[in-house]
N, C-alpha and C positions, 0 to 999 in steps of 0.2 A: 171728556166728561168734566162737569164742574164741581172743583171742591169747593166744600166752605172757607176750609184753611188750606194755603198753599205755600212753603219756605221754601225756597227754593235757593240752593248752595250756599247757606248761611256760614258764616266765618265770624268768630267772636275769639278776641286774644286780649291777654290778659298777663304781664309781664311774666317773663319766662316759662308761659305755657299755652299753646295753643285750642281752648277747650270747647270750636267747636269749630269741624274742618270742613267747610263744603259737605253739609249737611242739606239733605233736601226731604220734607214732611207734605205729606197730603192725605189731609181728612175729608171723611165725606160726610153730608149732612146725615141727621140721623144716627150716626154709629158711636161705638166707644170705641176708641184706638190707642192702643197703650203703646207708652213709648216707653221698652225696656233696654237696661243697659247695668253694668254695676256700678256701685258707687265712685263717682267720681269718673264716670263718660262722660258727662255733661250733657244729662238729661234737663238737670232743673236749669241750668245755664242758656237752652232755649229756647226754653217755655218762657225765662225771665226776659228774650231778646222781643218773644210773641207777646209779652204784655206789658212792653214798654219800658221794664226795669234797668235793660241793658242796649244800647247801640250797638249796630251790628257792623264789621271793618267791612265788610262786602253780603251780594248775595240780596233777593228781595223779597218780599211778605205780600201775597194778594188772599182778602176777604170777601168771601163769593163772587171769587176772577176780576174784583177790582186790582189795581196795584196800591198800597197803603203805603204812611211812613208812619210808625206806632213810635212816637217821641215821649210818649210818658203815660201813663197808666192810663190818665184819664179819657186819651185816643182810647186804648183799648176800650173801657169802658163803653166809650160814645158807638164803638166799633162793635158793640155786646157780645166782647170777652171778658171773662172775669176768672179770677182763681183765688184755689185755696191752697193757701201756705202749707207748707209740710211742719212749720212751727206759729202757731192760731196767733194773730194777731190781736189779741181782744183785752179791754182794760178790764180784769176781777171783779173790781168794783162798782161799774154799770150795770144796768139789766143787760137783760138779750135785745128790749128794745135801742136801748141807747148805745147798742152795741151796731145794733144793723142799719140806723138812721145817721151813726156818725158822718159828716160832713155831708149830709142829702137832708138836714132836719126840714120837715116839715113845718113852718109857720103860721100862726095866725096872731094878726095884731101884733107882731114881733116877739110872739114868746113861741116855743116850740109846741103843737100840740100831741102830745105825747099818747093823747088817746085816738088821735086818728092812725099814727102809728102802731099803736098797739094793735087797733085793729086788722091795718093791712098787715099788718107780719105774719096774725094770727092767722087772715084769709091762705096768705101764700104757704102758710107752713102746712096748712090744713090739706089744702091744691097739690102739692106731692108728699103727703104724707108724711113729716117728716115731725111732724108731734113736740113743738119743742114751747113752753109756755113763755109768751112774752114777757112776765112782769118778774122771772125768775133773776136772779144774781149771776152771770158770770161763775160766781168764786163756789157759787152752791152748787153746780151743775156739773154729773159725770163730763168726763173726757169726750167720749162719741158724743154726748150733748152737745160738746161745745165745737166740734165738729158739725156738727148740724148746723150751727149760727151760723159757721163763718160762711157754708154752702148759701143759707138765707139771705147772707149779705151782700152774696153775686148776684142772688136772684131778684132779690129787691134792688139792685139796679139795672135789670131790665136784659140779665146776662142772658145769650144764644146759646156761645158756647164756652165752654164750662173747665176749665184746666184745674185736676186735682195732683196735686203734687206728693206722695208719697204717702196718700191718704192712710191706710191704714197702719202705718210703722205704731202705733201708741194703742191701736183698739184691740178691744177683746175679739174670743173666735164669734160672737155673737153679736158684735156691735158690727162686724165686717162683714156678714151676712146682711144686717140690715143695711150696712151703707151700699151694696152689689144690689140690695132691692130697690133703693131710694135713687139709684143712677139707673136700672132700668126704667122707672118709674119716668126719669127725667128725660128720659129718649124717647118715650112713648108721647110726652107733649111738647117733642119737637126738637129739644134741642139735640145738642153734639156735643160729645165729652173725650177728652183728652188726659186719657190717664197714663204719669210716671210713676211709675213703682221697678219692683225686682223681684217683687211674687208673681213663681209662677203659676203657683192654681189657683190666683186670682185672675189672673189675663184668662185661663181657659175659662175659668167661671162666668168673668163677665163682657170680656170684650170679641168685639167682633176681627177686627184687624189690627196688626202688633207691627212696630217699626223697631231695629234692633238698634242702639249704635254703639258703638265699643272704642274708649280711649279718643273719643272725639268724634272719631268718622262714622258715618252711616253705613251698617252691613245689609240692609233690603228689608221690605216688607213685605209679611205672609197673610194669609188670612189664617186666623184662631180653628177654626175649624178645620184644618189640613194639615194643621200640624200635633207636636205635643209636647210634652216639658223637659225632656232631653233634648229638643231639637232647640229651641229655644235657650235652654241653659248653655248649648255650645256655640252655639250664635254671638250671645252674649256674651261671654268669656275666650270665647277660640280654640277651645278643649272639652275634651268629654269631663262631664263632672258627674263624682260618684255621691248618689243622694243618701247613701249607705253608710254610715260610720265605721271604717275598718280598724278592729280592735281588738285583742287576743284577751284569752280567760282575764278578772282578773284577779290580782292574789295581796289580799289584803293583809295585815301585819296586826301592829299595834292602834291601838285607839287613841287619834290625834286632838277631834274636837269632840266633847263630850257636855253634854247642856242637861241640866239636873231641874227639873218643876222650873220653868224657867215662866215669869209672867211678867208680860212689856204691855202698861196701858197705849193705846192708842193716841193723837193730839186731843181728840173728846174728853181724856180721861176713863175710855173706856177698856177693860183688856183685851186688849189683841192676840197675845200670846199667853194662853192661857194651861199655865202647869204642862209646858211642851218637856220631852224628852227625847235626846238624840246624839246618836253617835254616827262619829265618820272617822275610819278607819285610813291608816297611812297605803297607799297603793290602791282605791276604791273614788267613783265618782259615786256620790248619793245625788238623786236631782230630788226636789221637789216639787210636787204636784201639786195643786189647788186653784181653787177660782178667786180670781183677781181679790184681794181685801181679806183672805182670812188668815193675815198675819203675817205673813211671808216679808213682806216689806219690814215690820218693825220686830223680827226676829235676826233680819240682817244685819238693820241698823243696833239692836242690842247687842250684839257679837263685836260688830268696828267699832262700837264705840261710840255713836252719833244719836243712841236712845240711851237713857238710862231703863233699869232693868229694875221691876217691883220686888222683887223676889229671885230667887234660885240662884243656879253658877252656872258659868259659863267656863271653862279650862281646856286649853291646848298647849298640848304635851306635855300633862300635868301641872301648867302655870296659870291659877289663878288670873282670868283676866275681865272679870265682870266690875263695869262700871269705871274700866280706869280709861284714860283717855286717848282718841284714836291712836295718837301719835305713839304710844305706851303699847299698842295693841298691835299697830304694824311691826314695830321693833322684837316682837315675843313671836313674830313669824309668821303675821296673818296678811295675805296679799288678797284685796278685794276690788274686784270690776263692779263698779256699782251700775244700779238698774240706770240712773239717769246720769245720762256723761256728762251733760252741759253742768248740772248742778253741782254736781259730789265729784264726778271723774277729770275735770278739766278747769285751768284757767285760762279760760277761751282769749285774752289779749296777750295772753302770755304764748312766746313762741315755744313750735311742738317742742325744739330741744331743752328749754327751758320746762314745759312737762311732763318730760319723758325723767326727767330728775328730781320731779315734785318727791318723789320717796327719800332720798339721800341726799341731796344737793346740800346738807348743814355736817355733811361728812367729808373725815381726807377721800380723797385728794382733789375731791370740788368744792371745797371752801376751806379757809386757812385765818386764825382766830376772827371769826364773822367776817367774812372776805371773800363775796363767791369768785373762782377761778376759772373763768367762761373759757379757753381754751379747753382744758381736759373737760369741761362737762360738753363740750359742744362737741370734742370728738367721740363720747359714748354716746350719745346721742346718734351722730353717724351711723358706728356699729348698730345701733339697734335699729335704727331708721331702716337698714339693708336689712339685716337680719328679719325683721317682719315686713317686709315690704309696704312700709308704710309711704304712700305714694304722695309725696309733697315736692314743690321746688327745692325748696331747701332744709337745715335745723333751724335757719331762723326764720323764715315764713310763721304767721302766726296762726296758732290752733284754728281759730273760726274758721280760714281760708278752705281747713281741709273737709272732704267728704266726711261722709256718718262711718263709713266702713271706717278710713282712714284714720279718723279721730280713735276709734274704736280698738285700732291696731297698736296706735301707742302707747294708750293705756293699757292695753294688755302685755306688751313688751316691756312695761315699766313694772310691772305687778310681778310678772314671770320670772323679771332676770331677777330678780332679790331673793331668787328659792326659795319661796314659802313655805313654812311646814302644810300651812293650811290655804288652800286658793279657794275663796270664794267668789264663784260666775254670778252674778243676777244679772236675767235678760242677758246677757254677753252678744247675742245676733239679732237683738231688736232693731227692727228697722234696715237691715241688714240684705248683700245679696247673696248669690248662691253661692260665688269665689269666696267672699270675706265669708260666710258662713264655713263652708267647709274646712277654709285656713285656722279657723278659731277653734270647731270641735276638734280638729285635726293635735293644737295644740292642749287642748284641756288633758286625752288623750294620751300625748307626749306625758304632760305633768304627773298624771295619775302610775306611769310606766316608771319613772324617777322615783317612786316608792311618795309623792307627794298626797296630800289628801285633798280632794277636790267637793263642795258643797255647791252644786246648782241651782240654781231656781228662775223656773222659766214657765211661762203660759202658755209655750208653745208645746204642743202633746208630743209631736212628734219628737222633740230635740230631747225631751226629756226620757222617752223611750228609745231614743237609738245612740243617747249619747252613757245614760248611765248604767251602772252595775245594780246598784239598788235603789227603786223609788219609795223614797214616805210622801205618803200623803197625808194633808192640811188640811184640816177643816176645823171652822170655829175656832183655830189660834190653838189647836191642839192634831200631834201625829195619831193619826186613828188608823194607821196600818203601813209595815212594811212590806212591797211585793217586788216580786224577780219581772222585770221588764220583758224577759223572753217567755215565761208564761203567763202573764197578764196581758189582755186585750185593753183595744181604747173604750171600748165601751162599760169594760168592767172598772178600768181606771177611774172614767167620768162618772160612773153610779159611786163608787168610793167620797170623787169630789165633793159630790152634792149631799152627801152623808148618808147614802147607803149602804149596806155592809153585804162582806161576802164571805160563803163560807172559806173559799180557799185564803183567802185575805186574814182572815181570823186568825186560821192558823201560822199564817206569817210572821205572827209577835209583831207588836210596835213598841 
């Protein structure tokens, strides 16, 4: 049989790691084939070898059973491969057109014609559906929006087939359904798509055939429809993995964080957090519920300290700590995984042992009158590196080098070991695979048992319902109901979201 894409015994190393072992990939025209594995197999590492980004030590790439040598993107391209970053390449400040024409402009008489572009983008966005308006901003435009461009940008140059890299780690449950529409859509006039991810009811959703590889190697391909997502999660990992949160009663104390009419404008100036009310209890995880934007995000940031706060109070364990500064807010006992790592959670040229101590490092006995003492910080580092299995070459490798999981781990064993009174999770498994997922609620979990208070907030229904004791939910920048996760459905959850009311909900108090 002929495929369109054929890698056969790929090898790609990379000082003191081997991250892709005699690997071998075969897609066929027509299909979507996910290539799942958890973070840091070295999923993205071959798709970067298949589009030119990376030289491969052995092993060779044939495009419908030719033999190729793909030396830089723009083979690929010529070759009509194209891909979408798992982080959007696009400048804010152009349209969508001058987004999707970069380095292909169109000329007339030496100036670019911006309207003949506009036009074809419009045609091609129109041709699979994917609705997205040319003359809009980059910086205006939802997240799946701008996922939509970058897919645009393969297709406007003439892409086959189609490598989406971790596509929906950032979208909503709604934008993810649409992009599983817009990639069938995309198979139906012809092309072939090549999807890495680590969800797995997204593979059964959308793809036809799935290739596993684990820790570099390849473990075999199935077809989608023969199997199903414990076969698959243990594929991937090499162990059964339990999609169940195991967790006893739990037994909550004192009231740690406690938030009084609390209101946070929005960057518009508008409010976001509007007269919210809420506690969370020492030995209790609360998650929060709500659809993407009604607050959650600047209800977080006015807790750590990264928003200011219009009104109300904010106090854990009894310590006033509204409006004073992060650093002031870590120190009173608040440990926070922030929703975006790259941003808020990490300084990515900074190596991981170096921010595994971003918390303490201006403390004895890692630093000595402003002196940091890279010895002992480098051996807690160690410890914690083992202790969470945070899977890097080294402490001093630097953060970017590592996976999302991996990044994800450090930051969380940085948060952890300083005993919070209060841990706040946002997002914590965004982007995430099944391992790193379960190792993280596994530890929220832990924290909550240590009599610790834990405040989540996640988009994901599920984590939010199997990981907490009591959900509030968010609507409009205000809690309009607390409910028991073991007697609330999802469907009663989501009419809460959307601001519909229930009677059992009522009676829950908020």
């Amino acid at each position: 049989m002929e495929y369109v894409i054929e890698m056969n015994d790929i090898r790609k190393e990379f000082p003191g790691i081997v991250a892709n072992d005699n690997i071998t990939l075969q897609v066929k025209q027509g299909e979507i084939h996910a290539l799942l594995g958890e973070n840091g197999a070295g999923k993205s590492t071959l798709m970067n070898v298949l589009f030119g980004l990376y030289q491969p030590e052995k092993g060779e790439i044939k495009v419908r059973g030719k033999k190729v040598e793909i030396t830089d993107p723009n083979v690929a391209n010529d070759l009509g491969i194209g891909m979408v970053h798992q982080h959007f390449m696009l400048i804010d400040k152009f349209t969508v057109t001058e987004n999707i024409i970069l380095g292909l402009e169109p000329s007339r008489y030496g100036t670019i014609d911006l309207k003949k572009a506009e036009k074809e983008v419009a045609r091609i966005s129109e041709q699979y559906g994917l609705r997205v308006d040319p003359k809009a901003k980059v910086e205006e435009i939802s997240v799946g929006m701008q996922q939509r461009v970058e897919i645009l940008k393969t297709l406007y140059r003439g892409a086959e087939i189609l490598i989406f890299d971790e596509p929906t780690a950032v979208l909503t449950p709604q934008e993810i359904k649409e992009l599983i529409d817009i990639m069938k859509k995309l198979i139906k006039e012809g092309k072939s798509i090549i999807l890495i991810t680590h969800k797995l009811k997204e593979i059964m959703a959308a793809c036809d055939r799935c290739t596993v590889i684990r820790r570099g190697r390849g473990i075999g391909t199935v077809e989608v429809a023969k199997t199903n997502e414990n076969e698959l999660a243990s594929m991937m990992v090499g162990r059964e993995i339990s999609f169940k949160v195991e967790k006893a009663e739990a037994d909550p104390t004192d009231v740690v964080l406690n938030i009084k009419d609390l209101v946070v404008k929005d960057t518009r100036g508008v409010d976001a957090v509007n007269q919210l009310n809420l506690e969370v209890k020492a030995g209790e995880i609360v998650g929060i519920a709500g659809v993407d934007g009604n607050g959650q995000t600047e209800l977080i940031e006015a807790i750590t300290g990264l928003r200011k706060a219009e009104s109300g109070t904010i106090s854990v364990s009894g310590k006033q700590l509204t409006n004073l500064p992060p650093r002031k807010v870590t120190e009173a006992g608040v440990g926070h995984i922030p929703e975006d790592r790259h941003k808020y959670g990490l300084v990515l040229d900074f190596t991981v042992g170096e921010n595994i101590l971003l918390q303490t490092y201006y403390r004895k006995p890692y630093s000595k009158n402003g002196v940091l003492y890279y010895p002992t910080m480098y051996e807690k580092a160690r410890k914690l590196i083992e202790e969470y299995d945070v899977r890097t070459p080294s402490e001093k490798t630097l953060a970017r080098a590592l996976s999302g999981g991996n990044q994800q781990k450090a930051i969380i064993a940085r948060e952890v070991d300083r005993s919070p009174n209060l841990l706040i999770a946002a997002q914590p498994t965004r982007g995430l695979d099944v391992g790193a997922i379960e190792f993280i609620h596994r530890k929220l979990v832990e924290e909550r048992d240590k009599g610790r208070a834990v405040l989540l907030v996640s988009l994901e229904l599920d984590e939010v319902r199997n990981v907490s004791d009591r959900i509030a939910v968010v609507y409009e920048g205000k809690i309009v109901a607390i409910v028991d996760p073991k007697t609330t459905s999802e469907q009663e959850l989501g009419l809460l979201m959307a601001g519909g009311k229930l009677e059992k909900a009522g009676e829950s108090g908020s």
